[in-house]
ChimeraX commands (.cxc) that place a marker at each C-alpha (Angstrom):
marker #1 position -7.62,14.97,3.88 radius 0.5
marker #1 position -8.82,17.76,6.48 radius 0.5
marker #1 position -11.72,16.93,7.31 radius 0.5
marker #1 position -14.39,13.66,7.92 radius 0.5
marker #1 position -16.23,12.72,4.42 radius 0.5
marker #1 position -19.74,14.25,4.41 radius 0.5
marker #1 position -22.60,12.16,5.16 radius 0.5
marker #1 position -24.13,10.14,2.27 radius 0.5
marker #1 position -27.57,11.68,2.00 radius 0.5
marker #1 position -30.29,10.32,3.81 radius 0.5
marker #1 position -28.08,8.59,6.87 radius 0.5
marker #1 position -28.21,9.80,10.29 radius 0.5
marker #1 position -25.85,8.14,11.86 radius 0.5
marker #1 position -24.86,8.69,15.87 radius 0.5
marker #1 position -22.07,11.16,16.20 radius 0.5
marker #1 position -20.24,8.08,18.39 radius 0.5
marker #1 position -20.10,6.12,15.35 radius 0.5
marker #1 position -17.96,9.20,13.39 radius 0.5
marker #1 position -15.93,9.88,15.83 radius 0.5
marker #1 position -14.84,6.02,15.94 radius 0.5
marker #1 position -14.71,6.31,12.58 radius 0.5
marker #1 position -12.68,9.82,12.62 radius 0.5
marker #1 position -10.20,8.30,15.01 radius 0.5
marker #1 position -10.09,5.23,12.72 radius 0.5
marker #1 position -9.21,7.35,9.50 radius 0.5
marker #1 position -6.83,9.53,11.20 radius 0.5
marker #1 position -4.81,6.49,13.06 radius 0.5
marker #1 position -3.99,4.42,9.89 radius 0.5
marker #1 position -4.50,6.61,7.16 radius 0.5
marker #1 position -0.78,7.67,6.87 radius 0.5
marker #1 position 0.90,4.25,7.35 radius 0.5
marker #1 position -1.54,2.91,4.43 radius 0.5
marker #1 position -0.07,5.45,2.65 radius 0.5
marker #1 position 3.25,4.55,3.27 radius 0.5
marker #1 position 2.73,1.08,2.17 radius 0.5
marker #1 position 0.82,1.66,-1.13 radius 0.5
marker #1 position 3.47,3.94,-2.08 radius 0.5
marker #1 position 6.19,1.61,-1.57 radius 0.5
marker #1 position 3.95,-0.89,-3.71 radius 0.5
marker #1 position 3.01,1.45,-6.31 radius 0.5
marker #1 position 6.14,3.77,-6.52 radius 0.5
marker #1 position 3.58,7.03,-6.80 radius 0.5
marker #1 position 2.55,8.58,-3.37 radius 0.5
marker #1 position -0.24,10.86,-5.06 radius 0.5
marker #1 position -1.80,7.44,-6.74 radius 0.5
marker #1 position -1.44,5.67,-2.60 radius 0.5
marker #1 position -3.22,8.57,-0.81 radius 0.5
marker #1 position -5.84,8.48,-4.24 radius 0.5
marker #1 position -6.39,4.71,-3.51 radius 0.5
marker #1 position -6.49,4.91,0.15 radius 0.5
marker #1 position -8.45,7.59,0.41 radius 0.5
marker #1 position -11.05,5.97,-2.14 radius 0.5
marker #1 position -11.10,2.89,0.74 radius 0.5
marker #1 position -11.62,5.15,3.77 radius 0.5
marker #1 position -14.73,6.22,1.74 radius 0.5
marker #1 position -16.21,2.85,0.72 radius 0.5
marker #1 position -15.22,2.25,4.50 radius 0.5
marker #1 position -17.07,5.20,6.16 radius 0.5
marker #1 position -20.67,4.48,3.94 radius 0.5
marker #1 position -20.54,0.67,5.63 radius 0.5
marker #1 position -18.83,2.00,8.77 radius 0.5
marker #1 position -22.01,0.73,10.88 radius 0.5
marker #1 position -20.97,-3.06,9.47 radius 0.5
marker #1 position -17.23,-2.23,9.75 radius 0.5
marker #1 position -16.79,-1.47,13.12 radius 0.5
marker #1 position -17.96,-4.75,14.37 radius 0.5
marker #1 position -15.89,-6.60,12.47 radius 0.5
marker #1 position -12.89,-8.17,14.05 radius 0.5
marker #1 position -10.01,-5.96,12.23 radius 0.5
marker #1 position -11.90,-3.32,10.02 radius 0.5
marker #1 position -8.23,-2.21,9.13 radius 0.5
marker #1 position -7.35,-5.07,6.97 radius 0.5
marker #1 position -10.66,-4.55,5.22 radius 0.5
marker #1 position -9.84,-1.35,4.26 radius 0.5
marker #1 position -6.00,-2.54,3.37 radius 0.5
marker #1 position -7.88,-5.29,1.16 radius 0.5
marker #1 position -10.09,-2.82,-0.34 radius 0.5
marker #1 position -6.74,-0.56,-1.67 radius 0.5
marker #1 position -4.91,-2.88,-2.72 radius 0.5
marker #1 position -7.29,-4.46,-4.76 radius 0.5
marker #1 position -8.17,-0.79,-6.12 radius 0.5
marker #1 position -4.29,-0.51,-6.91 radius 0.5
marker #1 position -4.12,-3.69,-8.79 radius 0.5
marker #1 position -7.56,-2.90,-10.45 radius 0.5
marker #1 position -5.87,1.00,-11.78 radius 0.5
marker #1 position -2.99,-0.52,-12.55 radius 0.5
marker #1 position -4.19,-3.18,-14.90 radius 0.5
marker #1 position -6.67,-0.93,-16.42 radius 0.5
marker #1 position -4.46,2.63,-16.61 radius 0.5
marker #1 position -1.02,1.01,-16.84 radius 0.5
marker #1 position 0.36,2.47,-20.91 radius 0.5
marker #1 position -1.84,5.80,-19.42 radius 0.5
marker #1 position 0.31,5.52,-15.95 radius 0.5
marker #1 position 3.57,5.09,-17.72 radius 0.5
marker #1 position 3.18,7.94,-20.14 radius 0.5
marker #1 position 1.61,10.79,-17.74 radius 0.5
marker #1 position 4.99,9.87,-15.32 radius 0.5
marker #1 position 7.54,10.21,-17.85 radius 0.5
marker #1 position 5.61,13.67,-18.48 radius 0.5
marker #1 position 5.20,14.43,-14.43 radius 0.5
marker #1 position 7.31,17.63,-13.58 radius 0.5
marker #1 position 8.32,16.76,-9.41 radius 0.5
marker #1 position 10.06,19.19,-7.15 radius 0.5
marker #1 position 11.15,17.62,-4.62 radius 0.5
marker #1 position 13.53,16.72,-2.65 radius 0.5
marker #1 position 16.40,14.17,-4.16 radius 0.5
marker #1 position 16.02,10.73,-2.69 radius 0.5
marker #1 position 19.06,9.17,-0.91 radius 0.5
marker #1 position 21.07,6.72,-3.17 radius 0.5
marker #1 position 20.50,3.52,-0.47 radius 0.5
marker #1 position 16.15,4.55,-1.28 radius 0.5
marker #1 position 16.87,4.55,-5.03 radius 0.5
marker #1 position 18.79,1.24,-5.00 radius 0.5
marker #1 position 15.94,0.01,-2.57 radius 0.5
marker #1 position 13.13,1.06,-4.66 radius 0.5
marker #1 position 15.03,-0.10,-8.08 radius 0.5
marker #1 position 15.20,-3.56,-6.66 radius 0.5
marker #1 position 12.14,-3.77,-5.32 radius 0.5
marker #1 position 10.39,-2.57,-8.65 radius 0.5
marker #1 position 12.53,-5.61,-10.16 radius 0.5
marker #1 position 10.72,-8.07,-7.65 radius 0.5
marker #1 position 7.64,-10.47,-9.16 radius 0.5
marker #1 position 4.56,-8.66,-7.68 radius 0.5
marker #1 position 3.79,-11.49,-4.92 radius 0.5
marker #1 position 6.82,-10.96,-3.71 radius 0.5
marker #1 position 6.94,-7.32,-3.49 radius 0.5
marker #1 position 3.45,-7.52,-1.85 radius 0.5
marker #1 position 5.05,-9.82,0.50 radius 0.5
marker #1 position 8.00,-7.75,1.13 radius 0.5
marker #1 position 6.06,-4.79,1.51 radius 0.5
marker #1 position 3.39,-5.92,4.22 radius 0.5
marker #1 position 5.98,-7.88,5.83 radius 0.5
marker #1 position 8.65,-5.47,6.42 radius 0.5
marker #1 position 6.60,-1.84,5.85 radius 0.5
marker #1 position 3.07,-2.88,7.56 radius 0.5
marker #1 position 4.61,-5.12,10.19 radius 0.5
marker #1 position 1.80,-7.51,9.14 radius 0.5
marker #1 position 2.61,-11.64,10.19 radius 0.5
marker #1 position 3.14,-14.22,8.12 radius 0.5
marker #1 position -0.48,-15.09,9.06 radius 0.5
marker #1 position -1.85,-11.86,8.77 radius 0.5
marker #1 position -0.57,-11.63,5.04 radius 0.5
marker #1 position -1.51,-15.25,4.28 radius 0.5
marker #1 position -5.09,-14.53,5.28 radius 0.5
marker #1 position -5.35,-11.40,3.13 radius 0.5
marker #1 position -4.04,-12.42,0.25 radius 0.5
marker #1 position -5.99,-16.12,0.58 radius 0.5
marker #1 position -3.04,-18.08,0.32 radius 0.5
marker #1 position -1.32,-20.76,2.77 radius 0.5
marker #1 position 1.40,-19.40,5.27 radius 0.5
marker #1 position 4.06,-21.69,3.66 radius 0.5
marker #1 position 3.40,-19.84,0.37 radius 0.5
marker #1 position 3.66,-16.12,1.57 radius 0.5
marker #1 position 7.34,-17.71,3.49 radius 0.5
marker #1 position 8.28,-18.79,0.26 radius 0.5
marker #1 position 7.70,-15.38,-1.40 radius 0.5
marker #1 position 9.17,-13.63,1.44 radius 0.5
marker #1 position 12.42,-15.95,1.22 radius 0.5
marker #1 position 12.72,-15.46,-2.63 radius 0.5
marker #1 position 11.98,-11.66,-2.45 radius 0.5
marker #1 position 14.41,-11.05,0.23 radius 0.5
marker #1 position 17.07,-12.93,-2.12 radius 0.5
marker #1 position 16.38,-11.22,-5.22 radius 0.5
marker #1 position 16.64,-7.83,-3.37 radius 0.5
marker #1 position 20.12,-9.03,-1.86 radius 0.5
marker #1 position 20.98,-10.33,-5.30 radius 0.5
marker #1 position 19.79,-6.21,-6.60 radius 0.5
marker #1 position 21.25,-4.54,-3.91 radius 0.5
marker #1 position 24.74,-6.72,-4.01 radius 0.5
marker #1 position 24.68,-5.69,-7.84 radius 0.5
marker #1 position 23.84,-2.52,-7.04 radius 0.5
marker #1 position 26.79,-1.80,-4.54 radius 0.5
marker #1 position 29.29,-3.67,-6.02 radius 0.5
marker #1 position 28.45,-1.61,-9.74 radius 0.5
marker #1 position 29.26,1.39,-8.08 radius 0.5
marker #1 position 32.51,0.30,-6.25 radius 0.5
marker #1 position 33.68,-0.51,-9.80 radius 0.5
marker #1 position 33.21,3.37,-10.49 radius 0.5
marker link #1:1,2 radius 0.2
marker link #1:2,3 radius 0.2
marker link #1:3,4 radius 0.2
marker link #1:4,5 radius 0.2
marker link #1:5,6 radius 0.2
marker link #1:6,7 radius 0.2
marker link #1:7,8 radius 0.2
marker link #1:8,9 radius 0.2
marker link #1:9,10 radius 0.2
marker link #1:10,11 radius 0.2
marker link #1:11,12 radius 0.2
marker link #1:12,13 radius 0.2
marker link #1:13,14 radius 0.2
marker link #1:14,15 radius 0.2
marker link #1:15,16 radius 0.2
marker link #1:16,17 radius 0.2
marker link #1:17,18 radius 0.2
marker link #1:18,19 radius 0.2
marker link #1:19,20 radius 0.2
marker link #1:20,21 radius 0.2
marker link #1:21,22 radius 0.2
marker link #1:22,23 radius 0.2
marker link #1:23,24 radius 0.2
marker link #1:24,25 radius 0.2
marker link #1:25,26 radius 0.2
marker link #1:26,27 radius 0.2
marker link #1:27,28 radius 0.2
marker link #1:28,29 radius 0.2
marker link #1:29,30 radius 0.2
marker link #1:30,31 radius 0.2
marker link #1:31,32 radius 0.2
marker link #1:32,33 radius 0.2
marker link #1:33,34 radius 0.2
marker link #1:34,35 radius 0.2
marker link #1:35,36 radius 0.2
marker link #1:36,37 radius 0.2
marker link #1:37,38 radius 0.2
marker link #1:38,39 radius 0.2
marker link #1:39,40 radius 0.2
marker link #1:40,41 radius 0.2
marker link #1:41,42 radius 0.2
marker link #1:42,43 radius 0.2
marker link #1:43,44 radius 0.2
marker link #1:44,45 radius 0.2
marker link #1:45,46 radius 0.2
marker link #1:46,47 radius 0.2
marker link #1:47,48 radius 0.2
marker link #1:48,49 radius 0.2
marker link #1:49,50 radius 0.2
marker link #1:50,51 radius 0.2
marker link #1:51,52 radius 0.2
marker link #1:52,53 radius 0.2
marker link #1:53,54 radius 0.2
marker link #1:54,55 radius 0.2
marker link #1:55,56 radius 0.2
marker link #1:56,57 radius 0.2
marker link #1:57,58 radius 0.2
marker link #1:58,59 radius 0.2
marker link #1:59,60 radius 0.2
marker link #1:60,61 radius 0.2
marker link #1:61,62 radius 0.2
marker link #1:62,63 radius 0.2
marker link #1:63,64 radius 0.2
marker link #1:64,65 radius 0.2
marker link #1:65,66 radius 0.2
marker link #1:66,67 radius 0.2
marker link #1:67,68 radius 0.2
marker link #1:68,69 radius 0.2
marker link #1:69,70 radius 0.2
marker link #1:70,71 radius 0.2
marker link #1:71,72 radius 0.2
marker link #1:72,73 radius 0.2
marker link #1:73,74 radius 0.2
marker link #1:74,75 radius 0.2
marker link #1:75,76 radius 0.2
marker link #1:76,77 radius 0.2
marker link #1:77,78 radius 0.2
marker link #1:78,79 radius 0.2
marker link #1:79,80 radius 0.2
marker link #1:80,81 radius 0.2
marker link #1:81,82 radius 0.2
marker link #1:82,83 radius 0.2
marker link #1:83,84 radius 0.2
marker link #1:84,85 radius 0.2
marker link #1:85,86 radius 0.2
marker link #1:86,87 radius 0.2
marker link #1:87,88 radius 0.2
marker link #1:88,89 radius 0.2
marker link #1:89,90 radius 0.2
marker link #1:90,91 radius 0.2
marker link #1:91,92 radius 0.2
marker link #1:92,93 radius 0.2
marker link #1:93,94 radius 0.2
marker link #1:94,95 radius 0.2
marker link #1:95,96 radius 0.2
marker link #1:96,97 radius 0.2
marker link #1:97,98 radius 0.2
marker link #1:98,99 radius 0.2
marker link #1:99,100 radius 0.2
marker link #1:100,101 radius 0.2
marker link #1:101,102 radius 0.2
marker link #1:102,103 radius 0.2
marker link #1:103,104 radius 0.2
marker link #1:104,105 radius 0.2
marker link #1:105,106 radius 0.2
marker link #1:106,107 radius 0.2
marker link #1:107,108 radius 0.2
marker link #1:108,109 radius 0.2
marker link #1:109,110 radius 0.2
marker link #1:110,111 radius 0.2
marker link #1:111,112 radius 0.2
marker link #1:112,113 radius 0.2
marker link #1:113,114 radius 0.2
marker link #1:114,115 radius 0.2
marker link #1:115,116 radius 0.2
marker link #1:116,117 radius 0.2
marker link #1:117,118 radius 0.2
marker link #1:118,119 radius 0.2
marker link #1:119,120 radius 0.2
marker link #1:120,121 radius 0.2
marker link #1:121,122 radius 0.2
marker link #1:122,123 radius 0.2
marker link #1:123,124 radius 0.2
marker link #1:124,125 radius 0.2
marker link #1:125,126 radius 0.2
marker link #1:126,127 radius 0.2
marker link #1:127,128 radius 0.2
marker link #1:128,129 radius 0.2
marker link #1:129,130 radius 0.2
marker link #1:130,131 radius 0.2
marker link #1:131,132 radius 0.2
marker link #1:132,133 radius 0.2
marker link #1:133,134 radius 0.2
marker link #1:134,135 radius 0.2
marker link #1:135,136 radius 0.2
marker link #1:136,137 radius 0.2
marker link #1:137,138 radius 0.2
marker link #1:138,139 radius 0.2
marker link #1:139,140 radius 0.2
marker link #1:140,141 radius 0.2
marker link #1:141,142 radius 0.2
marker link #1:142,143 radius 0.2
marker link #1:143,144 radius 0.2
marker link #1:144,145 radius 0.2
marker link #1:145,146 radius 0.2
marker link #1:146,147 radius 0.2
marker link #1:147,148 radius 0.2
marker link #1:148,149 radius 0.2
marker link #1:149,150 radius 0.2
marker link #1:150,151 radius 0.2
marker link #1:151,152 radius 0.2
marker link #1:152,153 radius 0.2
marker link #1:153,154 radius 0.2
marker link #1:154,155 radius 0.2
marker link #1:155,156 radius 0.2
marker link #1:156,157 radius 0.2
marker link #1:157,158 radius 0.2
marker link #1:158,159 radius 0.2
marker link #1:159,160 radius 0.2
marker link #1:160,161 radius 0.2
marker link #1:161,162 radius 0.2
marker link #1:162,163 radius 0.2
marker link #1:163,164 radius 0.2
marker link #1:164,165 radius 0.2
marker link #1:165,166 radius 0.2
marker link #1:166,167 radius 0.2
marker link #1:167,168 radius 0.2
marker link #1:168,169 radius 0.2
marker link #1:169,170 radius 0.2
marker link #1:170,171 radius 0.2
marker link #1:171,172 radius 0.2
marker link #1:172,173 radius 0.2
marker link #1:173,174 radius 0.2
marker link #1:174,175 radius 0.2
marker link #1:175,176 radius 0.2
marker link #1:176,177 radius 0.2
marker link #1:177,178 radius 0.2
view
């Protein structure tokens, strides 16, 4: 995460492309983070996935930069490598995190009860939650990455922030009864 990627050998690209590129990587790196974490639950897997997109992005950079948003290419690009790891690593995932040692610091009981009920949400919908309400993405913005029609990514976004009011209720009310 220091520094820019070395150059795949045998490019020469102008030094005004990296430093596009550099400014790119170091303006959205951390809020892709952010939102592959929340989708994932495992910040070291996010910055592994995002950081594997900033690469595929920086060897086409030349192509990327003209395109209209290059940021929801690389979004596309880490998401699909988190779904991809997940489907192929998931028994691996589940076993080397129940044997994952963590020091640090203890999360607040409102982010546990948020991140319980969100891992209880159908994926679509946490994917909707997520780039909705983490990303700031639109309606449209989401319904064109994910290749769906904006009625459809309302309807997850309605029934995902139901469920989690349904969780959260549950949640609250559980420990009132305490």
């Amino acid at each position: 995460m220091g520094g820019r990627p070395p150059d795949p050998p045998g490019s020469s690209a102008p030094a005004a492309a990296e430093l596009v590129f550099d400014d790119f990587y170091h303006a959205h790196f951390r809020g892709l983070v952010v939102q592959l974490t929340a989708y994932t639950g495992d910040r070291g897997q996010a910055q592994d996935l995002v950081q594997e997109a900033f690469c595929r992005a920086y060897t086409r950079w030349d192509r990327l930069a003209g395109y209209e948003d290059p940021l929801a290419w690389v979004r596309k690009v880490a998401w699909n490598l988190g779904h991809n790891r997940w489907r192929r690593l998931r028994t691996a995932q589940a076993w080397l995190l129940r044997q994952r040692e963590t020091h640090v610091a203890e999360p607040s009981p409102d982010r546990v009860a948020l991140d319980t009920a969100l891992a209880k949400l159908a994926p679509k919908q946490r994917r909707a939650v997520v780039l909705h309400y983490l990303a700031d993405l639109s309606v449209a913005e989401i319904a064109a990455q994910e290749r769906v029609a904006e009625g459809t990514v309302k309807s997850w976004l309605h029934r995902g922030r139901t469920a989690l009011a349904t969780h959260l209720r549950d949640t609250f009310e559980e420990v009132r009864d305490v």
